[in-house]
MARTI-508139 format. One record per residue: y, x, z of N, C-alpha, C in turn; residue in one letter. Coordinates in steps of 0.02 Angstrom, whole numbers, plus 50000, padded with zeros to 5 digits. Each point is the difference from the previous one (the first is absolute). Layout:
N
YXZYXZYXZa/...
% end
This chain:
72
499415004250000500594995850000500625004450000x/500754997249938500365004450032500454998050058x/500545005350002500154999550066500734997549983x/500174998849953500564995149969499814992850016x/500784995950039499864994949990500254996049930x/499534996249985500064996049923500774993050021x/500034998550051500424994350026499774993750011x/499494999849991499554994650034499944993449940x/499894992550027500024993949956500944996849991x/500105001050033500734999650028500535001749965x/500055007849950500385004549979500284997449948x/499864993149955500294998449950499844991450006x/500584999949980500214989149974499334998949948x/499984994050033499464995749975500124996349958x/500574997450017500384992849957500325001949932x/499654999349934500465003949945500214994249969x/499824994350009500444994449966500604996050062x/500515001050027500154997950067500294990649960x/500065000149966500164991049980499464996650020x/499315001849957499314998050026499795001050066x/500285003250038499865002050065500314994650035x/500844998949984500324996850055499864992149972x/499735000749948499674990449973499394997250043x/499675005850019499394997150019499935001650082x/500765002450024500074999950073500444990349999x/500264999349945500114994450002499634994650018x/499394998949954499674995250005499344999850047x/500125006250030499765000050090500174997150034x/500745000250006500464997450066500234992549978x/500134999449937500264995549969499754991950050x/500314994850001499904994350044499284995449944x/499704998250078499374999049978499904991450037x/499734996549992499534995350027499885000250067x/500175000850048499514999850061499485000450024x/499574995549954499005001450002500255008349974x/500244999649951499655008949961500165003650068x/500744999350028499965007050044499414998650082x/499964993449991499424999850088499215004249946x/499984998649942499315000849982500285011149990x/500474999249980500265009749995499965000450076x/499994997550060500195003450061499084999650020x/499554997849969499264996950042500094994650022x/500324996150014500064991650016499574996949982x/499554997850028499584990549974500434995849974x/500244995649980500444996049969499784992750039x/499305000950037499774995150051500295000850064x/499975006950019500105001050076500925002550008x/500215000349945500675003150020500504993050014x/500665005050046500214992650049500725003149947x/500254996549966500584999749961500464995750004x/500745000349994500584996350027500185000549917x/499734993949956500294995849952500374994949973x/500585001350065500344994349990500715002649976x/500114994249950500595002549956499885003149934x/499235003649995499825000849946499534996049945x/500164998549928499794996449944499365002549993x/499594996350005499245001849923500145005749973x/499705004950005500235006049957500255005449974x/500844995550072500185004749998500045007750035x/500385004149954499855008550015500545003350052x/499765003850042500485002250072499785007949977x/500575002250043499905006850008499355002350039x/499865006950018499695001850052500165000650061x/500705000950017500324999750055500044993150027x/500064994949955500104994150012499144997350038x/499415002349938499524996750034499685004250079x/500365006350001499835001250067500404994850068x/500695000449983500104997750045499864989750006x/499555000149979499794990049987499425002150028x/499595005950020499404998150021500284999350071x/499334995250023499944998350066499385003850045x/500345005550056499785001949987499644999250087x/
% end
C-alpha cells in the first residue's frame, strides 16, 4: 500500500447536473397527501391518530404541517 493519501470517497462533487439535483430535492419535499407522508414515516393508516380537520379529500400539506397534526 502506498503511503500517500488518495483523499478518500469525499474528495470530489457528486452532483454534475445541479438543476437535476435541486428538481428531485424538489419532489421529495414537495407537499404531499397525508396518507403518503404517515405511509413515508411507517404509519398504519389504521392505527395512526391524525387531526384532519379543516383538511379536503386529497388534499396535499407539507411535512411540517403533517408532523405537527399528528396526535401524538
Amino acid at each position: 500500500m502506498g503511503k500517500e493519501w488518495h483523499g478518500g470517497k469525499g474528495d470530489k462533487s457528486r452532483a454534475c447536473d445541479v438543476n437535476k439535483f435541486s428538481r428531485n430535492m424538489e419532489k421529495i419535499y414537495e407537499r404531499k397527501n397525508w396518507k403518503f407522508w404517515a405511509i413515508w414515516e411507517g404509519y398504519s393508516l389504521d392505527n395512526i391518530k391524525f387531526d384532519s380537520t379543516g383538511l379536503e379529500e386529497g388534499e396535499q400539506i407539507s411535512y411540517k404541517e403533517f408532523n405537527s397534526r399528528i396526535k401524538r
